[in-house]
Backbone as JSON Lines, residues from 0, in Angstrom:
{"i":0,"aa":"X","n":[102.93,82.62,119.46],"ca":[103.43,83.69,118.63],"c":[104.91,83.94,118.87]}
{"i":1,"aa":"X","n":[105.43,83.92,120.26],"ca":[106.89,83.81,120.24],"c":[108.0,83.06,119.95]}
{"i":2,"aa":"X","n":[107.22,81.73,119.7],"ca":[108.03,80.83,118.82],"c":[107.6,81.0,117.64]}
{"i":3,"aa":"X","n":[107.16,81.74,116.88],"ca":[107.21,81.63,115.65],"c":[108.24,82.98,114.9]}
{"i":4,"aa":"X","n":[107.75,83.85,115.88],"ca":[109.12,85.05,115.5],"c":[110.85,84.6,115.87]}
{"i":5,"aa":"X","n":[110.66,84.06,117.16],"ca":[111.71,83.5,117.37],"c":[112.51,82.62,116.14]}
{"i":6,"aa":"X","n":[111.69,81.71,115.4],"ca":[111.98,80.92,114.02],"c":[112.24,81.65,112.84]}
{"i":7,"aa":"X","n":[111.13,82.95,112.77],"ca":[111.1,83.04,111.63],"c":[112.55,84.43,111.77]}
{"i":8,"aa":"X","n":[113.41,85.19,113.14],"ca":[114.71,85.8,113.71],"c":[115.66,84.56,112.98]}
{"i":9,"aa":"X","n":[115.31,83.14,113.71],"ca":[116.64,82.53,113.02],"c":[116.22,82.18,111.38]}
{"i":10,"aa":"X","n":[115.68,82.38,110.95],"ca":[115.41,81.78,109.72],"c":[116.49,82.92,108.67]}
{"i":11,"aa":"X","n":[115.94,84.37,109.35],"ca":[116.44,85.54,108.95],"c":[118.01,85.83,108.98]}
{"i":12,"aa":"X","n":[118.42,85.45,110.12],"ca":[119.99,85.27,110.73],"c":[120.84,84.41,109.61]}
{"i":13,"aa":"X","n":[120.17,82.73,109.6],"ca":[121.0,81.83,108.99],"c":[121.42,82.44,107.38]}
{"i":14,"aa":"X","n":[119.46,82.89,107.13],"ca":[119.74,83.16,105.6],"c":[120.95,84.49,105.3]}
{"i":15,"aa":"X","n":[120.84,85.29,106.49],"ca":[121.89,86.78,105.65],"c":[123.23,86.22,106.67]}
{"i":16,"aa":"X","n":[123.66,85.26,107.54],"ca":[124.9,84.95,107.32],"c":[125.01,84.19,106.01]}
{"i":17,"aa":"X","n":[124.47,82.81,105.6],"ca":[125.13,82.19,104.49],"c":[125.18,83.16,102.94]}
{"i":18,"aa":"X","n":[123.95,84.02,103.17],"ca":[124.46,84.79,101.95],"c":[125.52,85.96,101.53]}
{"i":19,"aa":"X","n":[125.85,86.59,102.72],"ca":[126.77,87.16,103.32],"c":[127.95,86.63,103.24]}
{"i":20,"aa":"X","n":[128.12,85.96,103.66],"ca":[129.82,84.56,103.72],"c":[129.99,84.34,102.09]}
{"i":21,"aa":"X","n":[128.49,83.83,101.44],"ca":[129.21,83.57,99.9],"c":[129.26,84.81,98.93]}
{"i":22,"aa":"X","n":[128.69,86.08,99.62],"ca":[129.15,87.5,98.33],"c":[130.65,87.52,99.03]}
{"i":23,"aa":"X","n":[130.81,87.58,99.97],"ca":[132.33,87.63,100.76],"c":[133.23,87.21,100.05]}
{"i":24,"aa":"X","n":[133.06,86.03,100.59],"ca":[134.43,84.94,99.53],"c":[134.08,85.35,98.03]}
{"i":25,"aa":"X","n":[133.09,85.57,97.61],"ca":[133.29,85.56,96.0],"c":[134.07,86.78,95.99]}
{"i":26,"aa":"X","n":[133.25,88.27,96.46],"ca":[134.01,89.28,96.16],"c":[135.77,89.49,96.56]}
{"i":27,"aa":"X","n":[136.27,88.55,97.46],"ca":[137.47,88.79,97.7],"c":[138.08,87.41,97.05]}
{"i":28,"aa":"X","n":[137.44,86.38,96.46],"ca":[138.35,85.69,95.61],"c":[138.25,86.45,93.82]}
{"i":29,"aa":"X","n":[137.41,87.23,93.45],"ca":[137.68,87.79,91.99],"c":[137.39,88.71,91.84]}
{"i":30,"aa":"X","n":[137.61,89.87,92.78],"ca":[138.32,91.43,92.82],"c":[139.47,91.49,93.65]}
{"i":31,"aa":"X","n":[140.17,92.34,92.36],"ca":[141.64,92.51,92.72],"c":[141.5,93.29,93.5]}
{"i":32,"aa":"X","n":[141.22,94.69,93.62],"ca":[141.82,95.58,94.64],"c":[141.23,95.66,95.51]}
{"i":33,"aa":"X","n":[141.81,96.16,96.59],"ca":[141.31,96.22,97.67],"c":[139.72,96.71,98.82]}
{"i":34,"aa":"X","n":[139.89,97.97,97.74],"ca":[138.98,98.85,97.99],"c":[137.84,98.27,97.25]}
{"i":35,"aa":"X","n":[138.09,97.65,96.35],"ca":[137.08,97.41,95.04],"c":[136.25,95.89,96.09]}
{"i":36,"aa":"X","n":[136.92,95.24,96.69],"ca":[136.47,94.11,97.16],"c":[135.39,94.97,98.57]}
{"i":37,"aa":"X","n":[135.8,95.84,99.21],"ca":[135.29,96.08,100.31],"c":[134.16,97.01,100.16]}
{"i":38,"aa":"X","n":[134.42,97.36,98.55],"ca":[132.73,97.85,98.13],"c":[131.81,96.92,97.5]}
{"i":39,"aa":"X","n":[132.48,96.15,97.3],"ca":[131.89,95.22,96.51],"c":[130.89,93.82,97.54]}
{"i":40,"aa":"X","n":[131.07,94.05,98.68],"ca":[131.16,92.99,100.22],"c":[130.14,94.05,100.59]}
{"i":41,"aa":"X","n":[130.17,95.08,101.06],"ca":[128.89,96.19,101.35],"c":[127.49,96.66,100.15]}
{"i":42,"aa":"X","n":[127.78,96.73,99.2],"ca":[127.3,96.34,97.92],"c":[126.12,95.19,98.25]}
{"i":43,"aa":"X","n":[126.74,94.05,98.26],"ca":[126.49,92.75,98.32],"c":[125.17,92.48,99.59]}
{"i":44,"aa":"X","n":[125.82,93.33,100.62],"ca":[125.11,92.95,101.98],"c":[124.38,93.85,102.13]}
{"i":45,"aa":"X","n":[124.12,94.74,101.69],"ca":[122.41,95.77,101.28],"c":[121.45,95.22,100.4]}
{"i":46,"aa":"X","n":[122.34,94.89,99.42],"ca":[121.37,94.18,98.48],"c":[120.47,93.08,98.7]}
{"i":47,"aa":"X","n":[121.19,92.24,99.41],"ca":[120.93,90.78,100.63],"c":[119.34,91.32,101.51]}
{"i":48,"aa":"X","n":[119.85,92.52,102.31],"ca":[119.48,93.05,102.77],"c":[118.08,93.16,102.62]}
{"i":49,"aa":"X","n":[118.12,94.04,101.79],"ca":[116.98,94.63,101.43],"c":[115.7,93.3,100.51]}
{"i":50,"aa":"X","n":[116.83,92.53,99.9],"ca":[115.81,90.95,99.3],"c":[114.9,90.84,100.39]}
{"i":51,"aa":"X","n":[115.84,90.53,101.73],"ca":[115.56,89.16,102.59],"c":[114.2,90.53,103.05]}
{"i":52,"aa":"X","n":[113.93,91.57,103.5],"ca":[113.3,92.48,103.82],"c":[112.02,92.37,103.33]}
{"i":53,"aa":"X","n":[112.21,92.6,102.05],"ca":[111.12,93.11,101.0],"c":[110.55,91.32,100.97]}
{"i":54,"aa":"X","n":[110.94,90.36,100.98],"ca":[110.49,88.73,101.05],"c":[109.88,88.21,102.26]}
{"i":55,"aa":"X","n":[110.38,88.73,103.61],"ca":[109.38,88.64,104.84],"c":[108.51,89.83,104.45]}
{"i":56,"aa":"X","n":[108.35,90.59,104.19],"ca":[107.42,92.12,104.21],"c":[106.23,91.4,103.68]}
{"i":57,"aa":"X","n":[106.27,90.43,101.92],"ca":[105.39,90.25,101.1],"c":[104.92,88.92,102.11]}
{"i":58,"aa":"X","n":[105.76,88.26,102.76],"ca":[104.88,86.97,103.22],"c":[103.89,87.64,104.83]}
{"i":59,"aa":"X","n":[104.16,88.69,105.0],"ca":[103.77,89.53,106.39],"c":[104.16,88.48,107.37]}
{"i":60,"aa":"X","n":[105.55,88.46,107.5],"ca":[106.41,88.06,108.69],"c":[106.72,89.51,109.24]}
{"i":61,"aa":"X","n":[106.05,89.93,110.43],"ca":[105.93,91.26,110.75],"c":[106.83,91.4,112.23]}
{"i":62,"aa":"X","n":[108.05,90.39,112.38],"ca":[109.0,90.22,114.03],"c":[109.67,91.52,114.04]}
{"i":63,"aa":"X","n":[109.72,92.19,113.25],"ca":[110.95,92.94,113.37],"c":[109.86,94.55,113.81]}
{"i":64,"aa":"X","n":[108.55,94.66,113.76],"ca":[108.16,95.43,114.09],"c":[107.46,95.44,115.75]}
């Protein structure tokens, strides 16, 4: 059982860095202002968030409890 939470921690990690890194670069390569990019990057990484959440929840990947 601890290698499988352990897998299914990095599975969780890899997926909300790479999705994370590409709302990033998108939001700061095509929003101009400043502020607009750094809501737009927090925005991004709740939304991520809450996917990757609600997608282990439905498969009952239950590590985080």
């Amino acid at each position: 059982m601890t290698t499988e939470r352990a897998i299914q921690f990095a599975t969780f990690i890899l997926l909300l860095v790479g999705l994370c890194g590409l709302s990033a670069w998108a939001s700061y390569a095509y929003v101009g202002e400043t502020m607009l990019k750094v809501a737009g990057i927090a925005l991004s990484w709740g939304v991520i968030l809450l996917i990757l959440y609600l997608g282990f929840k439905k498969l009952d990947w239950d590590w985080w409890s």
